[in-house]
Residue, then its C-alpha position, 0 to 999 in steps of 0.5 A: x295077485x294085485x287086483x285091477x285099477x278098473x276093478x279097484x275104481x269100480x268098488x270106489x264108486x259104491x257100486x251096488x247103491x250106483x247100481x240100485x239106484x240107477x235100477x230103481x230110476x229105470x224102473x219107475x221110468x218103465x212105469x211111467x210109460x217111457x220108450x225102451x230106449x229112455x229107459x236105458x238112458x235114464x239107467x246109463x245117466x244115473x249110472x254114471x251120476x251116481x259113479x260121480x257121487x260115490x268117487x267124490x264121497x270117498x275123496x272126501x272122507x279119504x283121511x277120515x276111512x284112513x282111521x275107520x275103513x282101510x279096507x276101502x281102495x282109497x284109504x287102503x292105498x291100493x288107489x291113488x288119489x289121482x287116478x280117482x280124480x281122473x275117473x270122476x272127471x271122466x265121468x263129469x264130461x260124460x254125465x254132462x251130454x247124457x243129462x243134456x239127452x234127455x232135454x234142458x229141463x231134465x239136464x238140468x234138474x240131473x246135473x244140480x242133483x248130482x251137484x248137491x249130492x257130492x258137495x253137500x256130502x262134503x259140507x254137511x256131512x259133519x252137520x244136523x242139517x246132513x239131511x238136506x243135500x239128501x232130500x233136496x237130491x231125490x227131491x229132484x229125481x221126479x223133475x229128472x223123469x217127468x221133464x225127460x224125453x230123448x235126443x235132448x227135447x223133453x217136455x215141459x209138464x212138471x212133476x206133481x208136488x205130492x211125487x216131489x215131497x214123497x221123494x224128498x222123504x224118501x232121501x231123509x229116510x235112505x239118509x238116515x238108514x244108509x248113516x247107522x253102521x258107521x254111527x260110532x265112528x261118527x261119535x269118535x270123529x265128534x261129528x253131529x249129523x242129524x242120524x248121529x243126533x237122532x240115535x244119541x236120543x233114541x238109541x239106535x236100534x229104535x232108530x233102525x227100526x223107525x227108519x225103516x219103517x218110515x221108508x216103507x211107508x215113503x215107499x208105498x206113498x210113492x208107488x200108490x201115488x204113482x198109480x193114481x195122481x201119477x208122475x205129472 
């Protein structure tokens, strides 16, 4: 029995980093205080935002998980290529007014984020400098939140530059932890990404476990600082 298109575009869009980080947003927009139904709306667009990415991160690397991972829809030849083209342009046209919801300062802030996240995938990935789509992206995160609002009004108080910095260390460290499982087949490509580099000095495992802790450490950075400096 063929497993469904809808199905198949779902496990396309990397669906449990969508959903996490979607989650992860919702949450810290609970947090900061925000009405119930912002907070679902934070949760729909970066839902969304994050189908976007997830789709053009596949696209990009088609040929190259053609050799390393057929397991996935696209390589695998379970989906067409157009039919993902036409999903992540779906989801351009509706990602657009769900940004724009939340006011011009947060739209704008959501719909460049997402634009770093799926081009720099794509320019950089190969490269030591594969860090900066990712910290630039999260680093845009708290502008999303503190200049969101609802029924496209938002607020013009902006993010504290501590909540900022922490979140673009957070986007190195999920960068770099997100990078080691396919490291060797990084290696066989001759790429040079900046966790490929990193590992080839220090060995992988002292990575992972450096990585880890230093997103752990981020982490609990962003949540004291959330308590006490706050978000704005």
């Amino acid at each position: 029995m063929s497993t469904p298109p809808a199905l198949l575009l779902a496990r396309a869009a990397h669906p449990r980093q969508a959903v996490l980080t979607a989650g992860a947003l919702a949450g810290a927009a609970a947090v900061a205080g925000r009405p119930l139904r912002e907070v679902a709306l934070v949760f729909a667009t970066v839902l969304v935002g994050q189908s976007v990415v997830g789709w053009a991160d596949d696209l990009t690397d088609r040929r190259r998980d053609q050799r390393h991972r057929p397991d996935k829809p696209l390589s695998g030849g379970l989906l067409d290529p157009g039919t993902v083209w036409f999903a992540m342009t779906c989801a351009l046209l509706l990602v657009v007014p769900l940004a724009v919801a939340h006011g011009p300062r947060a739209g704008v802030a959501y719909l460049a984020l997402v634009a770093v996240a799926a081009l720099g995938d794509r320019l950089l990935h190969a490269r030591v400098l594969s860090c900066v789509p990712w910290m630039v992206s999260f680093g845009l995160y708290p502008a999303f939140l503190a200049y969101g609002g609802w029924g496209g009004v938002g607020t013009t108080t902006p993010p504290t530059l501590l909540m900022v910095a922490l979140a673009a260390a957070l986007g190195l460290g999920v960068h770099v932890l997100l990078a080691l499982p396919g490291l060797v087949h990084d290696h066989e490509e001759g790429e040079k990404s900046l966790p490929l580099v990193l590992a080839l000095r220090t060995g992988t495992p002292r990575l992972l476990l450096v990585a880890s802790v230093f997103t752990g450490l981020v982490v609990a950075g962003i949540l004291i600082a959330g308590r006490t400096a706050g978000l704005t």
